[in-house]
C-alpha beads as a LAMMPS data file, in Angstrom:
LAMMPS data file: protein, C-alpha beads

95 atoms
94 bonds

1 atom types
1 bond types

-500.0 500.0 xlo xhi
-500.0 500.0 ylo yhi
-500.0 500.0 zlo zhi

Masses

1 110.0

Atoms # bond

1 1 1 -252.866 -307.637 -197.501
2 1 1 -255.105 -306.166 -194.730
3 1 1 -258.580 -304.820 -195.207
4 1 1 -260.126 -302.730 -192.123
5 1 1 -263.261 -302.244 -191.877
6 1 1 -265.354 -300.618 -188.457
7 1 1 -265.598 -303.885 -187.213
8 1 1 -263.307 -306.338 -188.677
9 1 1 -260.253 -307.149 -190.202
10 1 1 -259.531 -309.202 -193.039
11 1 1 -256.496 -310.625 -193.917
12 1 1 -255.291 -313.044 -197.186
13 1 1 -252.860 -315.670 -197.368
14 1 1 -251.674 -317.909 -199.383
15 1 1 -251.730 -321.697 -198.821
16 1 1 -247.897 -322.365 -198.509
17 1 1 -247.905 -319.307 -196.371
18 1 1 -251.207 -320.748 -194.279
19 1 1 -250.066 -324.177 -193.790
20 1 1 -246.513 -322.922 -192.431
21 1 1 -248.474 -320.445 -189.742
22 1 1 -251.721 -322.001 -189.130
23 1 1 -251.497 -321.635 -185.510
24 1 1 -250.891 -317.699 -185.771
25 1 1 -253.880 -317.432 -188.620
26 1 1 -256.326 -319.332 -186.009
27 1 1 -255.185 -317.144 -182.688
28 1 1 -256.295 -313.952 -185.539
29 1 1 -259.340 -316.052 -185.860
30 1 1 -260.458 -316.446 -182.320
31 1 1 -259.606 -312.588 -181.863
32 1 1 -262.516 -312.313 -184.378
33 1 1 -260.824 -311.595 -187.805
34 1 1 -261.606 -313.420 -190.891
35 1 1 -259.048 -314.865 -193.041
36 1 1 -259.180 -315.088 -196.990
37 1 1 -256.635 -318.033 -198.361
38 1 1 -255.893 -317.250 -201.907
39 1 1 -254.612 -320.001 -204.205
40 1 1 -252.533 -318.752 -207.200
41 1 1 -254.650 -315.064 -206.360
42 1 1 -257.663 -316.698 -206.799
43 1 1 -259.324 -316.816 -203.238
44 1 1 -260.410 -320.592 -202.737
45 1 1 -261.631 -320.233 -199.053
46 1 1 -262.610 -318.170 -195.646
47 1 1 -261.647 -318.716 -192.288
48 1 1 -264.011 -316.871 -189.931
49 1 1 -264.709 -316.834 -186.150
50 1 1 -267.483 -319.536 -184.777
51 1 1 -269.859 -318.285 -183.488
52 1 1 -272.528 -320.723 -181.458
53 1 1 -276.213 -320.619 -182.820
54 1 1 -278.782 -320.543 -180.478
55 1 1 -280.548 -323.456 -181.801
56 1 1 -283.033 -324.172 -184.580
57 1 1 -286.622 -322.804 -183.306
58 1 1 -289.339 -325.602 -183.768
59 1 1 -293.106 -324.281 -183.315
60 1 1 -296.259 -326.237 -183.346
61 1 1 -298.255 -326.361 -186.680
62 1 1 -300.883 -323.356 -186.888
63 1 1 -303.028 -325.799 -188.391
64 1 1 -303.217 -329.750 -188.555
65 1 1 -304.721 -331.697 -191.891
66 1 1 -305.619 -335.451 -192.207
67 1 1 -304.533 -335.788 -195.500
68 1 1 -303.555 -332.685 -198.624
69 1 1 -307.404 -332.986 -199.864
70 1 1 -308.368 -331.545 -195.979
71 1 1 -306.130 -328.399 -197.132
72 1 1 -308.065 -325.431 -198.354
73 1 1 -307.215 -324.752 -201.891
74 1 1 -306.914 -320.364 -203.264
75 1 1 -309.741 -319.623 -204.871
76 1 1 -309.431 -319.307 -208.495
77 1 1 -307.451 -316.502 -210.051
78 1 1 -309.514 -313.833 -212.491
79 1 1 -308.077 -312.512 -214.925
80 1 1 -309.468 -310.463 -217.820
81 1 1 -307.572 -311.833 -220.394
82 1 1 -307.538 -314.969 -221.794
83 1 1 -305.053 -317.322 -220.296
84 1 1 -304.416 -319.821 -223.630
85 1 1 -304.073 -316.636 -225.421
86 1 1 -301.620 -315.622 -223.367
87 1 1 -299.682 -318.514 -223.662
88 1 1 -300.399 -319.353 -227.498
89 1 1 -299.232 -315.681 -227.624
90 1 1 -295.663 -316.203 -225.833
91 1 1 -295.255 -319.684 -227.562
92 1 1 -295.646 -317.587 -231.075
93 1 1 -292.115 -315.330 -230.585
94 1 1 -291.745 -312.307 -232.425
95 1 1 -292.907 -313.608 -235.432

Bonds

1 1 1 2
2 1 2 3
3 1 3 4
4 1 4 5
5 1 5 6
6 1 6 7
7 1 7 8
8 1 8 9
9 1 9 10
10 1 10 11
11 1 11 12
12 1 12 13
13 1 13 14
14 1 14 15
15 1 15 16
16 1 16 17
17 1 17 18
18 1 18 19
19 1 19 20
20 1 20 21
21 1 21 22
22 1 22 23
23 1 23 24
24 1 24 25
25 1 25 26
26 1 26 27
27 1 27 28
28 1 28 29
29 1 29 30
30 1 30 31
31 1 31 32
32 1 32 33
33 1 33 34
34 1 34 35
35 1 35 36
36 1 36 37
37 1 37 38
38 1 38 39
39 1 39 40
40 1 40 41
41 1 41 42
42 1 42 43
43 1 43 44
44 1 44 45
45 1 45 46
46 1 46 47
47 1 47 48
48 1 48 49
49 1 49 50
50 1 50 51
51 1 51 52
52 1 52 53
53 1 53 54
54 1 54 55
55 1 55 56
56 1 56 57
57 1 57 58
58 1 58 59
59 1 59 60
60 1 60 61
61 1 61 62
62 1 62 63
63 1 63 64
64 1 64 65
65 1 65 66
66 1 66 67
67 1 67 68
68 1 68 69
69 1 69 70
70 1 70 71
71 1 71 72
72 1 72 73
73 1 73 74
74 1 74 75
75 1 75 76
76 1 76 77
77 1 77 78
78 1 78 79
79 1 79 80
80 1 80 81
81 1 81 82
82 1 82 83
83 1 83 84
84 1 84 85
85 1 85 86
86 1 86 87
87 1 87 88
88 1 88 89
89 1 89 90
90 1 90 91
91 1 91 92
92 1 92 93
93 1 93 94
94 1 94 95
């Protein structure tokens, strides 16, 4: 079965049928379609093209701490309800 889509083109296979034509299923590959393998019509895998990242991106810190007490804590959150009551509330069901 073939899928097309604007850009690509799926295709499934079954193992047997995978293992006997690899090399044809990769050339389809490296033209940049994506293959499904299906294993008793349950699909078990996906072939796609490679594509080379461009590397991971490492930046510098935008700020540098000592130890985790030199890190700036939130300050607290307000509420106007009663937080235990909250929770005594949720704890209680639909009773």
């Amino acid at each position: 079965m073939t899928m097309y889509d604007y850009r690509m083109t799926t295709k499934t296979v079954g193992v047997a049928e995978l293992k006997a034509r690899l090399s044809e299923y990769l050339r389809s590959v490296r033209k940049g379609h994506d293959v499904t393998v299906m294993d008793r019509d349950q699909p078990i895998a996906r072939i796609v093209p490679y594509a080379a990242s461009s590397g991971m991106l490492v930046r510098e810190p935008i700020a540098t701490y000592r130890t985790l007490g030199d890190i700036p804590l939130p300050p607290p959150a307000r509420m106007n309800v009663d937080a235990v009551e909250l929770l005594l509330d949720d704890r209680r069901g639909d009773e």
